[in-house]
C-alpha positions in Angstrom: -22.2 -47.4 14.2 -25.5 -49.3 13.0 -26.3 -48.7 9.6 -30.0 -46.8 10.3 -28.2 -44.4 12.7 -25.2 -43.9 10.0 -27.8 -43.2 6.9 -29.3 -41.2 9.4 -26.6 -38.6 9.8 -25.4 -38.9 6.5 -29.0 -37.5 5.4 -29.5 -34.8 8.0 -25.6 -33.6 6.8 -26.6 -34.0 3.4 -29.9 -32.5 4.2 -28.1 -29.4 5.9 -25.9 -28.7 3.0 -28.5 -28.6 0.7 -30.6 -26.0 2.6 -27.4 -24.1 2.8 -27.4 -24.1 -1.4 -30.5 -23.3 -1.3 -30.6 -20.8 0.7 -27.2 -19.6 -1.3 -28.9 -19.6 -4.8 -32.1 -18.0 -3.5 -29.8 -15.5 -2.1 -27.9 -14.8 -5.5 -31.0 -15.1 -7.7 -32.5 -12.3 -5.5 -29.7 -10.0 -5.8 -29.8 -10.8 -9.7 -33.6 -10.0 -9.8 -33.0 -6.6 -7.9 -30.0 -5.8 -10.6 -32.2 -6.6 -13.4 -34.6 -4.4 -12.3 -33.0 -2.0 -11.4 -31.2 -1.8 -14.9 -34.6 -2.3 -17.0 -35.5 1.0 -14.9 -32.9 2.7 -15.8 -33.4 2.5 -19.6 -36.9 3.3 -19.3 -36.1 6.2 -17.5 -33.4 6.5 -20.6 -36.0 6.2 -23.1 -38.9 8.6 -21.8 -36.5 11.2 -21.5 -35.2 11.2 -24.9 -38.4 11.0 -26.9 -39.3 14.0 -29.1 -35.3 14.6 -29.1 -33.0 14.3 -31.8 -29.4 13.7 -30.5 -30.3 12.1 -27.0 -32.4 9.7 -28.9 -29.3 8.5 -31.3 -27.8 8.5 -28.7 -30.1 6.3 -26.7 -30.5 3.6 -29.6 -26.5 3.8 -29.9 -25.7 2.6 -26.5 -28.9 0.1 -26.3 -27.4 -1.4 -29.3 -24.3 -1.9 -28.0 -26.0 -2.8 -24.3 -28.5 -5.4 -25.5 -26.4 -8.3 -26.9 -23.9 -7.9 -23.7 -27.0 -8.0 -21.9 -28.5 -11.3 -23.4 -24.8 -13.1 -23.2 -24.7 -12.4 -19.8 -27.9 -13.1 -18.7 -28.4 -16.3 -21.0 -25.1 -18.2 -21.4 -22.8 -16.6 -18.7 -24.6 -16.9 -15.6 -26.4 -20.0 -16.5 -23.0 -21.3 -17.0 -21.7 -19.9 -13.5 -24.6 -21.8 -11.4 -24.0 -24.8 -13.0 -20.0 -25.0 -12.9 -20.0 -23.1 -9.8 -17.2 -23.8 -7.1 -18.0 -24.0 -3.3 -15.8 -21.7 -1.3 -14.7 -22.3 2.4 -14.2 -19.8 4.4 -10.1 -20.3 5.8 -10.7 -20.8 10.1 -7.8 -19.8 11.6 -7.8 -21.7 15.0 -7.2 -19.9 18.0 -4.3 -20.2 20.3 -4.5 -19.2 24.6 -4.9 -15.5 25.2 -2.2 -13.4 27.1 -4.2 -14.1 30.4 -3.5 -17.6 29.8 0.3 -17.7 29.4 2.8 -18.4 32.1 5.0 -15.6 32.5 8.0 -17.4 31.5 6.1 -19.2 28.5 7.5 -17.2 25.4 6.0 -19.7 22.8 3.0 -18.8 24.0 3.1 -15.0 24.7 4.8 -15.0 21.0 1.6 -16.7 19.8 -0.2 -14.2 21.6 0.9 -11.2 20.5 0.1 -12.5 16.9 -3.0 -13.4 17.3 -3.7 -10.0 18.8 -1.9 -8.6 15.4 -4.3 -10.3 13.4 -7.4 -9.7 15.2 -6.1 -5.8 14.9 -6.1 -6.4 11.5 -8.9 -7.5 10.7 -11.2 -5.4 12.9 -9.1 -2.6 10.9 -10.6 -3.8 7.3 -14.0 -4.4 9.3 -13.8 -0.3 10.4 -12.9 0.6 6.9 -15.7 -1.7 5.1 -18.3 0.0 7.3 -16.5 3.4 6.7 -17.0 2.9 3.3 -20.6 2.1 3.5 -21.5 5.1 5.5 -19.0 7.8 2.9 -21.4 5.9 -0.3 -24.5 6.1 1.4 -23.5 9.8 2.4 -22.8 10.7 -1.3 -25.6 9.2 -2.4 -28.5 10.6 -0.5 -26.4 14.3 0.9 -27.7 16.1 1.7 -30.7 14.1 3.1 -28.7 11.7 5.9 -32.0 10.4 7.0 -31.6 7.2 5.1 -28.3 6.8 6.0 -29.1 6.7 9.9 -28.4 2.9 10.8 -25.0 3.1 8.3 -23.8 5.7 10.8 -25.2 4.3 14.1 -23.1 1.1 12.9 -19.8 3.1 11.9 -19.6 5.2 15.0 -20.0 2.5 17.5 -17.3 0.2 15.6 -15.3 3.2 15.6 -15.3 3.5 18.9 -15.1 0.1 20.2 -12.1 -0.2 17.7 -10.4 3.2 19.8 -11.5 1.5 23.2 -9.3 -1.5 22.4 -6.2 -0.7 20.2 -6.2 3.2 20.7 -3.6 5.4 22.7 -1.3 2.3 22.1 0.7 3.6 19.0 1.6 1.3 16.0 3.9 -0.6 17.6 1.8 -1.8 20.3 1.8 -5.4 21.4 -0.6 -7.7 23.4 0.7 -7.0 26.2 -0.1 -3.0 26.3 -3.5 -4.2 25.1 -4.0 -6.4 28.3 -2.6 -3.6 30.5 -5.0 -0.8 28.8 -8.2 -3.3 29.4 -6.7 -3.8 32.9 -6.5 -0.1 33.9 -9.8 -0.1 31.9 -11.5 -2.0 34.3 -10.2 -0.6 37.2 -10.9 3.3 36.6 -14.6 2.2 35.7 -14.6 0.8 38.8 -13.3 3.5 40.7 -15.5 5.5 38.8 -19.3 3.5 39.2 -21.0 6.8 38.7 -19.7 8.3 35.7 -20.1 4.4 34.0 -24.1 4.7 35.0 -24.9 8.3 33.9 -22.8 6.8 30.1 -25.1 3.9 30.2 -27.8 6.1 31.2 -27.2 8.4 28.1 -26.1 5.3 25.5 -29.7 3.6 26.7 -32.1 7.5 26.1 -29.7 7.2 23.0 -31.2 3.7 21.4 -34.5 4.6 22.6 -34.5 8.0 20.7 -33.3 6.6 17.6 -35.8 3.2 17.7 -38.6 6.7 17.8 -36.7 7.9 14.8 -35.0 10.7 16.8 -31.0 10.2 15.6 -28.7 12.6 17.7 -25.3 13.0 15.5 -23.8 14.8 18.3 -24.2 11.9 20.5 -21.2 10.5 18.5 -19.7 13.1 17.4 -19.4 16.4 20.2 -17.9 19.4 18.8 -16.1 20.2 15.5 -14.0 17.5 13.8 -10.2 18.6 15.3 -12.1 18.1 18.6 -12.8 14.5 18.3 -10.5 12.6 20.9 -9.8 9.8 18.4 -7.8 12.4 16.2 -5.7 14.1 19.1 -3.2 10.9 19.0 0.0 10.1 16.5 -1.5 9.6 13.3 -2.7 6.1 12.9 -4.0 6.7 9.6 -3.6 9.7 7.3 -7.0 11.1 7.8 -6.6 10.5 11.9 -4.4 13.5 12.4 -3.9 16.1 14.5 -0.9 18.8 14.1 1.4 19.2 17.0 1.1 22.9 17.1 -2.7 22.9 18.8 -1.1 22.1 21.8 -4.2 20.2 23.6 -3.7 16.9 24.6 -6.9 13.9 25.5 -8.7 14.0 28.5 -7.3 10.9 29.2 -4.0 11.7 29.9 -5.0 14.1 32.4 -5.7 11.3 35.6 -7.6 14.0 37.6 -9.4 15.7 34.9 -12.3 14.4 36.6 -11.6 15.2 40.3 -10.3 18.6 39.3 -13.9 18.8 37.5 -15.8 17.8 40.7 -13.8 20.0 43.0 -14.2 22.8 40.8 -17.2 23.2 38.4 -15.3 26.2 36.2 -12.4 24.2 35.4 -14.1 23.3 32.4 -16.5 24.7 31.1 -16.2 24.0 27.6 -16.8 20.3 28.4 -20.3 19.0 27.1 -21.0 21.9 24.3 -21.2 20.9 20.8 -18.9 23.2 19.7 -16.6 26.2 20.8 -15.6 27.4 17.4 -14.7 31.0 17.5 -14.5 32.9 14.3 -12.3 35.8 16.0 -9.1 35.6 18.4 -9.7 36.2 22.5 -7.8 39.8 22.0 -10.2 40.8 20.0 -13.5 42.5 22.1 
């Protein structure tokens, strides 16, 4: 390689990884700024309300004397310290082996390969579901009972949550690759059996976005009925809060084949189907 084209590359790579520090630091110094002022705010806040006071304001000078020399260290030795001794972290890249529609069927390396990959990619979307679970229960607490602010926290949850159910639900804990692969099979062949019912879904999921970019959010587009009514929670109990006791005696949708043609041929078959909830306080004997 001549030497111009080699100094070339070595200064764009070195030119890349500095914007990526930079970038990094601005990042972090950001994310300091908004701590600092968000913590400056909260002793004002500390120190109008305990004027004219007695105890609140012994109170106040106690803990800012115990706060401000903590604060100082930090601010000037320890995190001065931290940028300049800081480590670089690299992100571990797993690489990734042929899917299970790319194994022989006698290959068992590979299917065994397969099947962990699937194991881990199961995992992982799993800690992805709960991250974004978590965001949406703190941003809940924080501004319940107003969920206004909270609106693109849930949009995010909910559809994870349900592209999570699409691929790895039904299939029980100790589900392989393989049931996935027949599942997104059978998946693909009732929606296209089915062309209409896919359309007037699109159809809703599309009025859906366009509603919420208006800032009109629809819970009960995610979420139809009361909580023991949610399909995701009729199956075995993935997770302790996904359960559903035995004794209720309904079973999904899903596993009914002909729920659909029964519904076409008869329109009272259901007609609980679409409400957002059929709670009733009082038992059917009762007038």
């Amino acid at each position: 390689m001549p030497e111009e084209v080699k100094a070339e590359t070595e200064g764009s790579t070195n030119q890349t990884q500095s914007n990526s520090d930079v970038a990094l630091t601005t990042a972090r110094r950001l994310r300091r700024d908004h701590e600092r002022e968000a913590w400056s705010a909260w002793w004002k806040i500390q120190d109008i309300e305990t004027r004219n006071t007695w105890f609140p304001r012994l109170r106040y000078y106690v803990w800012r004397g115990f706060d401000y020399p903590v604060t100082w260290f930090r601010e000037k030795v320890a995190e001065p310290l931290q940028d300049k001794n800081r480590v670089p972290y690299y992100h571990r890249r797993i690489s990734r082996v042929p899917e299970i529609d790319e194994c022989a069927v006698n290959d068992l390396s590979c299917i065994y390969e397969a099947n962990e990959q699937y194991r881990l990619d199961k995992q992982v979307d799993y800690h992805i579901l709960n991250v974004l679970r978590d965001r949406y229960n703190r941003c809940m607490e924080y501004h319940k009972p107003d969920a206004t602010p909270c609106v693109k926290t849930i949009e995010d949850f909910e559809e994870s949550e349900l592209n999570f159910f699409i691929k790895y639900g039904e299939l029980g804990v100790e589900s392989d690759v393989k049931s996935a692969y027949m599942k997104q099979k059978h998946r693909m062949i009732w929606e296209r059996r089915h062309p209409e019912i896919m359309q007037e879904r699109q159809r809703l999921y599309e009025e859906h976005k366009r509603r919420l970019a208006e800032g009109d959010f629809d819970m009960s587009f995610w979420k139809k009925g009361l909580f023991y009514q949610d399909k995701k929670n009729y199956e075995p109990p993935y997770e302790f809060f996904k359960s559903k006791s035995g004794l209720e005696g309904d079973k999904p949708l899903s596993k009914d084949w002909q729920y659909y043609k029964k519904l076409k041929e008869d329109p009272d078959f259901d007609p609980e189907q679409g409400k957002t909830a059929s709670f009733k306080f009082w038992p059917s004997f009762f007038p």
